[in-house]
C-alpha positions, 0 to 999 in steps of 0.5 A: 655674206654668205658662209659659202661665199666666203669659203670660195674665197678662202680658197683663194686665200690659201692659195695666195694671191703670177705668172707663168711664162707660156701657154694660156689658161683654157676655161671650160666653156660648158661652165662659162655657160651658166655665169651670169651675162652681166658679170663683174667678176670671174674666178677660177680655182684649179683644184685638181692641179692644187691638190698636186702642188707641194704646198698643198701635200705638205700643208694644206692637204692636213688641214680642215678649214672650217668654212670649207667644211661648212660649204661641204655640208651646205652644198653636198659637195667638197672643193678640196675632194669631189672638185676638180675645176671652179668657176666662180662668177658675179655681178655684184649682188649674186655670187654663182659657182659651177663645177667640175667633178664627181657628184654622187647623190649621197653626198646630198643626203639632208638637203631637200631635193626638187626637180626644177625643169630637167634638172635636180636641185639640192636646195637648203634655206636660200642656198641651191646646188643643181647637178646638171649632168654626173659631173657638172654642178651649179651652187648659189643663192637659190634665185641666181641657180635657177636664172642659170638653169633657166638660160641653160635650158633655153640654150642662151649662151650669152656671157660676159665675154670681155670678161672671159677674153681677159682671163683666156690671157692669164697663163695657163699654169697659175691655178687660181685666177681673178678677173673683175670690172672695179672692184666687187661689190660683195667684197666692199659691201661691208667695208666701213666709210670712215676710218683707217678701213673706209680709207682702204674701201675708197682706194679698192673702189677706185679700181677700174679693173683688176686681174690676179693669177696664183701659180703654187707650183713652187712655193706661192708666187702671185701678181695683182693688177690694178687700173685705176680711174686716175694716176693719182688713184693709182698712186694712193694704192702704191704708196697703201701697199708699199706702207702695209710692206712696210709695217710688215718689215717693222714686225718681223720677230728680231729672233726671225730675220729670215722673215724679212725675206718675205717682205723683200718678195713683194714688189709694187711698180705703179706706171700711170694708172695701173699699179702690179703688185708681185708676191714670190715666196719660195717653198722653204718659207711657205710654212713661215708664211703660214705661222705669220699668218696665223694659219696654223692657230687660226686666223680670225674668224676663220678657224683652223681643225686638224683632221686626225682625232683630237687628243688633250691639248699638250704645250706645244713649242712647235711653230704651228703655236706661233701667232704674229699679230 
């Protein structure tokens, strides 16, 4: 999988995985314009309204990701400084993100640039970033960029509008929203048949449809839904998802009891075939959250820099050095 594949859905991550209670989400149709008609999936990230949040002032804001500095080098352009809105779209096999933001050419210095129709595309090995306008761009693999400039420039507007219905019903203050038709096939390509994972992959693969919201505003709360082929499928993610809560319950740190309170913030109701997983982590746990994770240290494969200069590593007895596996 690409590296600025899963840069975008580290954001995501970060962001936790609710709802709101008014108002629905607006969905810039100059973006929706370049995804691809027969999506599969759709992401949004607000990252303007993100970088506002507490949580990412206080933890994130700090923090330099190494798959997002890798997207920014790649591409020219930083989701966390130079964007404001996201819109990711895929159909299984290309995966195409555009943006809203501001672009300044410099920001593109080392990339090969070319002119493709009306448009100036940035283009590195198979990846390409066109700037459609001062602040509008599209990045991708190089094939999927150019079939959205050449529907753009032929004035096609199809799209995948059920896709698009679905999320215009997600609440507008979650900043971070997913929907999909099954589950997409770039996320379970690489997961293995068999074993304890080959397990998970057949209960991911047996989703008809899923939507997930992230609200950050205070602390993270998040809700995943799931509807499955068969209640019986519905039931084996239930009980999946009420098994992983429950090892997390058995490896809370006796020193830690606070932690249980992050278990108890997740709940799984099955009804029939559709399975709602809800997540609430107040604020003053965020940070607990983060060192369980292992955020701080680094999770695996996805390292974690500070920004300020480096100094000769010293002990550190702070919770940032705590690594929960």
């Amino acid at each position: 999988m690409p590296r600025w594949v899963l840069a975008i859905l580290l954001i995501s991550l970060v962001a936790g995985c609710s709802s709101a209670p008014t108002g629905r989400s607006s969905i810039d149709s100059t973006l929706a314009a370049f995804m691809p008609p027969d999506a599969t999936m759709l992401a949004g990230v607000r990252m303007e309204a993100i970088r506002s949040t507490p949580l990412y002032k206080k933890l994130l804001a700090s923090q330099s990701l190494q798959q997002l500095d890798d997207f920014a080098r790649e591409t020219g352009f930083d989701p966390r400084r130079d964007v404001r809105e996201l819109l990711v779209g895929s159909n299984g096999k290309d995966l195409i993100i555009a943006a809203r933001g501001t672009f300044p050419e410099r920001n593109f210095e080392g990339l090969t640039k070319q002119k493709y129709k009306r448009y100036t595309l940035y283009v590195r090995g198979q990846g390409g970033v066109a700037l459609i306008d001062g602040s509008t761009a599209v990045a991708g693999t190089l094939s999927a960029v150019k079939a959205a400039l050449d529907r753009h420039y032929a004035g096609d507007r199809a799209r995948p509008d059920d896709l698009l219905t679905r999320a215009r019903q997600i609440p507008a203050p979650n900043q971070v929203w997913s929907v999909a038709n099954g589950f997409d096939n770039l996320l379970t390509s690489r997961v293995p048949e068999t074993g304890n994972l080959g397990n998970a992959g057949r209960i991911l693969r047996s989703l008809e449809n899923t939507t997930i919201a992230a609200d950050l505003s205070t602390g993270i709360n998040g809700s995943l839904t799931g509807v499955c082929r068969t209640e019986q499928d519905a039931k084996n993610l239930g009980d999946a998802a009420r098994g992983l809560i429950g090892l997390g319950r058995l490896s809370v740190p006796e020193k830690q009891p606070e932690l249980l309170r992050l278990w108890d913030g997740i709940k799984v109701d099955q009804q029939l075939r559709t399975v709602n997983i809800t997540v609430s982590v107040p604020e003053d746990l965020v940070e607990k959250l983060l060192d369980l994770l292992g955020t701080h240290a680094g999770v695996r494969g996805l390292p974690v820099r500070q920004t300020v200069p480096s100094r000769p590593a010293a002990p550190s007895s702070g919770q940032g050095s705590r690594h929960q596996e």
